[in-house]
C-alpha positions in Angstrom: 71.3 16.5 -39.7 69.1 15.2 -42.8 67.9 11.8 -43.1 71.2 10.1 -45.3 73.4 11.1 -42.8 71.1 9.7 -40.1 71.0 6.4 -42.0 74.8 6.5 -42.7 75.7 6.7 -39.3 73.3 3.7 -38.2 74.9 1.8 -40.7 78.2 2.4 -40.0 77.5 2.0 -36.2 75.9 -1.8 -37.0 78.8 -2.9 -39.3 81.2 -2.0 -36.5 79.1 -4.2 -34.3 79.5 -6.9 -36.7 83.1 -6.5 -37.2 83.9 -6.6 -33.8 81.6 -9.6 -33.0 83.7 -11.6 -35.6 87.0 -10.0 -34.7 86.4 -11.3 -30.6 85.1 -14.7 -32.0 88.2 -15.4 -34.3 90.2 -14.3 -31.1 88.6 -16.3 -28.9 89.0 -19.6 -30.9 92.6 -18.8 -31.8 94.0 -19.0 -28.5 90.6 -21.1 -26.7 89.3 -24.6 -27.5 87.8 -26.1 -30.5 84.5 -25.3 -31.7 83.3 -29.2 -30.7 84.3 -31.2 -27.8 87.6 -33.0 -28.1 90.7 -34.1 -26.5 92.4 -31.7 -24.0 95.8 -33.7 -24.7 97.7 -35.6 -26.9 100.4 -37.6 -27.0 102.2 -38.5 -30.4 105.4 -41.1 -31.3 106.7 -40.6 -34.5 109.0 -44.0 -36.5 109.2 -42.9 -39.9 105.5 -42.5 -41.2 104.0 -44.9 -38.5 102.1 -42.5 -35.7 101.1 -43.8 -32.1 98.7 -41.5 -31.2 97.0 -41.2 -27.2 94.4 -38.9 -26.6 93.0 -37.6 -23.4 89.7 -37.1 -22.9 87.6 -35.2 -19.8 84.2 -35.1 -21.0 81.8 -32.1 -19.6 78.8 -34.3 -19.9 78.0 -37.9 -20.1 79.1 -39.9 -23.5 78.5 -43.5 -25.2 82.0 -43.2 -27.2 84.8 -41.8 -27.2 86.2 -40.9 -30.7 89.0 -39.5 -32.9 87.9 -38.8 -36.7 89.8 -38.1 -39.4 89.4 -35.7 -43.0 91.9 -38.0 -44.9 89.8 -42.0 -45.5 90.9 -44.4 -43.1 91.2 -48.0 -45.4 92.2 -51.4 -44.1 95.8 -52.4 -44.4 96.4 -53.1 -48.4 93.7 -51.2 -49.7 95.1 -48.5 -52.7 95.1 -45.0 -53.0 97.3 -42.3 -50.7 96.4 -40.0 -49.0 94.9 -42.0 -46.8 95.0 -43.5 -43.0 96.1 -47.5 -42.4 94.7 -48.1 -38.7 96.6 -51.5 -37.0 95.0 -51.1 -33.2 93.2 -49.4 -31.2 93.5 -49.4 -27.2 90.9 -48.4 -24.8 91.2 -47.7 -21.3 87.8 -48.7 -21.0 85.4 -50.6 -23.7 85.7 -51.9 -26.6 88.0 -50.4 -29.4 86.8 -50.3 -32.8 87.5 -48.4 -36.2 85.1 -47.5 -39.1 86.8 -47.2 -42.4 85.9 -44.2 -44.8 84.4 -47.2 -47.3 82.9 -49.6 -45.1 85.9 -51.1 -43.3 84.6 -52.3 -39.1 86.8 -54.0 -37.1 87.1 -54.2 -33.5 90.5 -54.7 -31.2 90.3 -57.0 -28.2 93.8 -59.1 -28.0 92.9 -59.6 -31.5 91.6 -57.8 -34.8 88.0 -58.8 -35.9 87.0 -57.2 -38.9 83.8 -59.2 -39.5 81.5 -56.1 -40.5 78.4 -58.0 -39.0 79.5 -56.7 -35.5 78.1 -52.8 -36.6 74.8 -54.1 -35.5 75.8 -53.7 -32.0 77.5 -50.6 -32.7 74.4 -48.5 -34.6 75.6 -44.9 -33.9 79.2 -45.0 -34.7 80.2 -42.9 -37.8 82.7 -43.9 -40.8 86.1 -42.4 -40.6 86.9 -42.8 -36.8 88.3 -45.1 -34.0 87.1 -44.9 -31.0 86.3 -47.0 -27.6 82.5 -47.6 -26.4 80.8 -50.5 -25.0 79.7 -52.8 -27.4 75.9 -53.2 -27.6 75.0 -49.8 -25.6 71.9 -47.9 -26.1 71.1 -44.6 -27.0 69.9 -43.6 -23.2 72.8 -45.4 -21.7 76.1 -43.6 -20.8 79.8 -45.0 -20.7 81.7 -41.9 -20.4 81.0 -40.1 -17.0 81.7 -35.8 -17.0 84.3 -35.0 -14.2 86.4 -38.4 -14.9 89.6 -38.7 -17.2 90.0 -41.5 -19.9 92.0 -42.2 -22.9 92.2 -43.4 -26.5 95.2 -44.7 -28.5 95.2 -45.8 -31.7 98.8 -47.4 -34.3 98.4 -45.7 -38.1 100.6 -45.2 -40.7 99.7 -42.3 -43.2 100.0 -43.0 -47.3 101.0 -39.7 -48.4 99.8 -38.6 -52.5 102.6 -35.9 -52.3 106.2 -35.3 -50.4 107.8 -32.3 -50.0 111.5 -31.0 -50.8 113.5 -28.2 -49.4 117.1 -28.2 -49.9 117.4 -31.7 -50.8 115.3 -33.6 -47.9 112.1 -34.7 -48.6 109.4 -34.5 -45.7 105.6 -36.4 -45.4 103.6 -33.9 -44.3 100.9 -35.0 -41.4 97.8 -33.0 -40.8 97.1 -34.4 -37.1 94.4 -31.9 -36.5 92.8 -30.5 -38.7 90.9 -26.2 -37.5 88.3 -26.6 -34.9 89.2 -30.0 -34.1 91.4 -29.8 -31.1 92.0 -27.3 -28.2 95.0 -24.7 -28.5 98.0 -26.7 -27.9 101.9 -25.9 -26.8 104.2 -29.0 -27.3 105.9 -30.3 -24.2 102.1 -29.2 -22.2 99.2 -30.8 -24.0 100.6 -32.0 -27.1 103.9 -34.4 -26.8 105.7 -35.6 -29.5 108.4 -37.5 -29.8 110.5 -39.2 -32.7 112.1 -37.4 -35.3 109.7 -34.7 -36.7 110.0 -30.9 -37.1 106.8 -28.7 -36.3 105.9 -25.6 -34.4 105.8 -25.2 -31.3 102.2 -23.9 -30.6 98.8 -24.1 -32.4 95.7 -22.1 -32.0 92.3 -23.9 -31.9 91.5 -22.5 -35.5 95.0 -23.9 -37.2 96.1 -27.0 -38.7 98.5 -29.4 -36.4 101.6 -30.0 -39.0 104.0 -32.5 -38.7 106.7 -33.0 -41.4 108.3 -36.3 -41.1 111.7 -36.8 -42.9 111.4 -39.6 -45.1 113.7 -41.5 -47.9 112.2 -40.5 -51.0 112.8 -44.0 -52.7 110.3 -45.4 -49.8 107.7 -43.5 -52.2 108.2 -44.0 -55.6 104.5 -43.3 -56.4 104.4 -39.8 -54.7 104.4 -36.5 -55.9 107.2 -34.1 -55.4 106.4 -30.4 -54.1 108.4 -27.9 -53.2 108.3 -27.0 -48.9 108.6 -23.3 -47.6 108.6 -23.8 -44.1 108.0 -19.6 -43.7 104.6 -20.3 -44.9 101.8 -20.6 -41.8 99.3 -23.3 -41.3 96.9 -21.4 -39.6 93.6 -19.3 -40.7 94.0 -15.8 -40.7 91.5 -13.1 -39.9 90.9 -12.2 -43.6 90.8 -15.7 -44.4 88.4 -16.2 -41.4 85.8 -13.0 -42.4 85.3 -15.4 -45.3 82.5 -17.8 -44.1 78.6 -17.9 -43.4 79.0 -16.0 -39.7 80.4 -13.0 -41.2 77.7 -13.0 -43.5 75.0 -13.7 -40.4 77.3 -10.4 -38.5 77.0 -8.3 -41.5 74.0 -8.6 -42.5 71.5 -6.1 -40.0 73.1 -2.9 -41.7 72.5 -4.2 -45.1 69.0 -4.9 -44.3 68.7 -1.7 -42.8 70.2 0.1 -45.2 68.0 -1.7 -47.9 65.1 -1.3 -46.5 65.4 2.5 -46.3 66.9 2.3 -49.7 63.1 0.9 -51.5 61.0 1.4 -48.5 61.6 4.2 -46.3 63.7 6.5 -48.0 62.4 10.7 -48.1 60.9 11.9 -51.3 62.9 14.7 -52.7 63.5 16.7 -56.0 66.2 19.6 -55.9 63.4 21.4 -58.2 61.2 21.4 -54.8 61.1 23.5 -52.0 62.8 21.9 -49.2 60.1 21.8 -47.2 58.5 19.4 -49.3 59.0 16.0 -49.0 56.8 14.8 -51.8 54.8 16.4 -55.1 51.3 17.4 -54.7 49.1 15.1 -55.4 46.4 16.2 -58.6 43.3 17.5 -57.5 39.9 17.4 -58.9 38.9 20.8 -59.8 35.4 20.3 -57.4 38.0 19.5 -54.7 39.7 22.4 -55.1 36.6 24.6 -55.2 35.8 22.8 -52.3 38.8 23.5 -50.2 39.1 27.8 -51.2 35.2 28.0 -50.1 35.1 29.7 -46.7 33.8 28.2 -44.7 35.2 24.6 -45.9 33.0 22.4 -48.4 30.5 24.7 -48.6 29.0 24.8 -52.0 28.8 27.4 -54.8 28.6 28.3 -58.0 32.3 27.5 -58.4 31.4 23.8 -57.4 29.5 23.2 -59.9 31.1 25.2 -62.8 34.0 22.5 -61.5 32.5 19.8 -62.0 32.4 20.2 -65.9 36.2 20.3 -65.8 
């Protein structure tokens, strides 16, 4: 077997590695739990485009906060724009609740809404774009959250859509609850229960978005786009799609590093006008040298050496 073949096969056995590795990954976080710790459940009631939302939390070690975060900015109640998140409370059932707008928006929920943004001093580590519950004025070494209890998190939005969507003559909001890697696999009627009226799937792996259309009057929106809805279309991220980010690149890349190095570095010499068993062309040599090497008994010198040396 010569040395290309050799090199082909390594190759080919390291990108199968590499293909397999992200095959068995994409597997595992389609039907396991999000890349991050999150909720384990989820509980969702649906009136028109206002969302009750109740998470369940079990943490596996110990936590300051408990949060929920969101890719669309939350604003305060009034603000403009769409596309957006309009949090009116947050319940804890333990600590305080508190949201942190997208733009600076704090408040904080305790049988009434304080939205004095001087209070973040005692929350330093909470991030914008959440709601959450944690004990106002705790440290980074000090735990609130305890791994082997259960808690939970509940939260009253309403979502401003930019766009609704049509098919055959009903127009729909569509909600992004969970956006890939950000919750666990879920089944509705197990760990995700919705009620109201709302039509979604009925499971979602880990690495796919959570959908719910909500049928709404179209005159309720007057500023929103109109697009049209197939409902045959998936949410999710499918293996091609999934090849196409920086671990694939990290799985693939030993056989292209191998096969470059041998490529510049490492590859055999050869020249189909050489004998085979050649790898290389004969370096020049010094006519001394040579007289030197056909002078038995080896570098002895003669009259040839010398003659050679003129050459």
């Amino acid at each position: 077997m010569n040395e290309q073949k050799q090199v082909l096969i390594i190759v080919g056995l390291l990108l199968a590695l590499g293909l397999a590795s992200i095959y068995l990954s994409w597997l595992f976080e389609s039907r396991g739990v999000a890349s991050d710790f999150t909720f384990y459940k989820s509980e969702i009631a649906v009136n028109g485009n206002i969302i009750n939302e109740k998470l369940y939390y079990s943490p596996n070690e110990g936590y300051r906060d408990l949060f929920r975060n969101f890719i669309s900015p939350v604003v305060p109640s009034g603000s403009p724009g769409s596309n957006a998140i309009v949090i009116s409370d947050v319940e804890c059932q333990q600590g305080d609740a508190y949201y942190y707008g997208k733009y600076g928006a704090f408040c904080t929920f305790s049988g009434t809404v304080d939205c004095d943004k001087t209070q973040l001093q005692y929350f330093d580590f909470v991030e914008p774009n959440e709601y959450g519950c944690t004990k106002k004025g705790i440290t980074k070494s000090e735990t609130f959250f305890y791994p082997g209890n259960n808690y939970w998190i509940q939260a009253t939005y309403n979502f401003i859509p930019e766009n609704l969507f049509e098919s055959n003559g009903s127009y729909y909001l569509k909600f992004v609850a969970y956006s890939p890697g950000r919750h666990p696999a879920m089944v509705r009627g197990e760990n995700l229960i919705v009620t109201g009226n709302v039509l979604m799937k009925n499971e979602f792996s880990a690495n796919e978005n959570v959908v719910l259309y909500l049928p709404v009057d179209k005159n309720d929106y007057s500023g929103a786009g109109i697009l049209p809805l197939d409902f045959s279309k998936g949410e999710g991220t499918s293996f091609l799609s999934y090849l196409l980010n920086v671990r694939t690149i990290l799985a693939l890349l030993p056989s292209a590093l191998f096969y470059l190095i041998w490529l510049f570095l490492g590859k055999e010499r050869v020249d189909p006008q050489l004998p085979k068993i050649l790898t290389e062309y004969p370096k020049k040599r010094k006519g001394w040298e040579v007289a030197l090497y056909f002078n038995t008994p080896f570098l002895r010198t003669g009259k040839e050496f010398f003659s050679s040396m003129l050459l």
